[in-house]
N, C-alpha and C positions, 0 to 999 in steps of 0.2 A: 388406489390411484391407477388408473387406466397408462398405456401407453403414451398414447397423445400427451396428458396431461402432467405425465413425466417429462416429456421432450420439451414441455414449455416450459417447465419448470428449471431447468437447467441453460435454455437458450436467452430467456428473456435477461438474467444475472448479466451475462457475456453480454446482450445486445446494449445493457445500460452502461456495461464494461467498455465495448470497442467505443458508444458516441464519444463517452469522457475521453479516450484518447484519442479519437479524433477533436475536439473540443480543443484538448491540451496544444495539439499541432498546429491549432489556428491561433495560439495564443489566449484563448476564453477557459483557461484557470477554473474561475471563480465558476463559472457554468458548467465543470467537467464535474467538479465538487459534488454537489444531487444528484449525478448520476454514480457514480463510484458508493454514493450512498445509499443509493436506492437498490445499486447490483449489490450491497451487502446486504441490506435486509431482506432481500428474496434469499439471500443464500451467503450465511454468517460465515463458513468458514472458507471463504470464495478468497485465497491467496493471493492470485495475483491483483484483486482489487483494493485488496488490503496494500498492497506494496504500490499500485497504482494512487489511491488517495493520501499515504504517507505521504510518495514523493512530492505530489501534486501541494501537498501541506506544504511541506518542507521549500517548496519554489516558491510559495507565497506570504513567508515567514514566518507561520504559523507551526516553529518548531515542535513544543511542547507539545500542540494537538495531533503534531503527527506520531509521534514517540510509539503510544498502544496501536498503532496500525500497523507500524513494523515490529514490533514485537510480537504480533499476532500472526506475522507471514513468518518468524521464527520460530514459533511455535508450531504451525503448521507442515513447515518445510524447512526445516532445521539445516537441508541444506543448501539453500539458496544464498549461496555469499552474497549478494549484491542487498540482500536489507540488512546484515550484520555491517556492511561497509553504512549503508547510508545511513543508518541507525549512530557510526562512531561520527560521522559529520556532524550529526543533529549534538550529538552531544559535547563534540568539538566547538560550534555554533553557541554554545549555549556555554561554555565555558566550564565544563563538567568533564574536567580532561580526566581521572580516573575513570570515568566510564568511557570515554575515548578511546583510551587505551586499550581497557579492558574488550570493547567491541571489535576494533582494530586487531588483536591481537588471535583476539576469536574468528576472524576472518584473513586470521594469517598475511597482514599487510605488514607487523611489526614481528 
C-alpha cells in the first residue's frame, strides 16, 4: 500500500467519524448512526467510534445494542474511564445493577 493510500485509509474512518458528530449536534441521531458504522468498517478497531456509536445507542435507547461498542472501546483503551462509566449506566438503565456496580466501581465512581 502506497502512501497516499495509506492516508486515506485512515482519514476517511475519522471523516465518517467527525459527520456522525456533527450529525449528533444537530440532533440527527438516527443519521449519525451509518456513519459511526461505516467509520467502523473501514477501520474495526477505531475506539473512539466505537464510544461514539455506543453513546449515540444509548441516547436513543437502544441500550443492549450499545453494550459491545463500549465494551470494545474497553478493550481497546482500557483506560478510557468515560465508556466504563457509560457502560455502568447502560446497565444501570437496564436494571442489571450487579454489572452497574461492578462497572462503576471499575471506573472508581463507588
Amino acid at each position: 500500500m502506497d502512501r497516499d493510500s495509506r492516508t486515506t485509509a485512515l482519514v476517511v474512518p475519522h471523516t465518517h467519524n467527525n459527520l456522525a458528530v456533527a450529525l449528533v449536534q444537530m440532533g440527527k441521531r438516527g443519521d449519525a448512526l451509518k456513519h459511526y458504522r461505516r467509520a467502523l468498517e473501514l477501520c474495526p478497531n477505531y475506539a473512539e467510534a466505537h464510544n461514539n456509536l455506543g453513546n449515540a445507542l444509548t441516547e436513543l435507547g437502544h441500550h443492549e445494542e450499545a453494550i459491545p461498542f463500549l465494551q470494545k472501546v474497553i478493550q481497546l483503551e482500557p483506560e478510557l474511564a468515560d465508556a466504563r462509566f457509560n457502560l455502568g449506566v447502560i446497565f444501570h438503565n437496564l436494571k442489571w445493577h450487579d454489572k452497574a456496580i461492578a462497572s462503576f466501581r471499575q471506573r472508581g465512581v463507588i
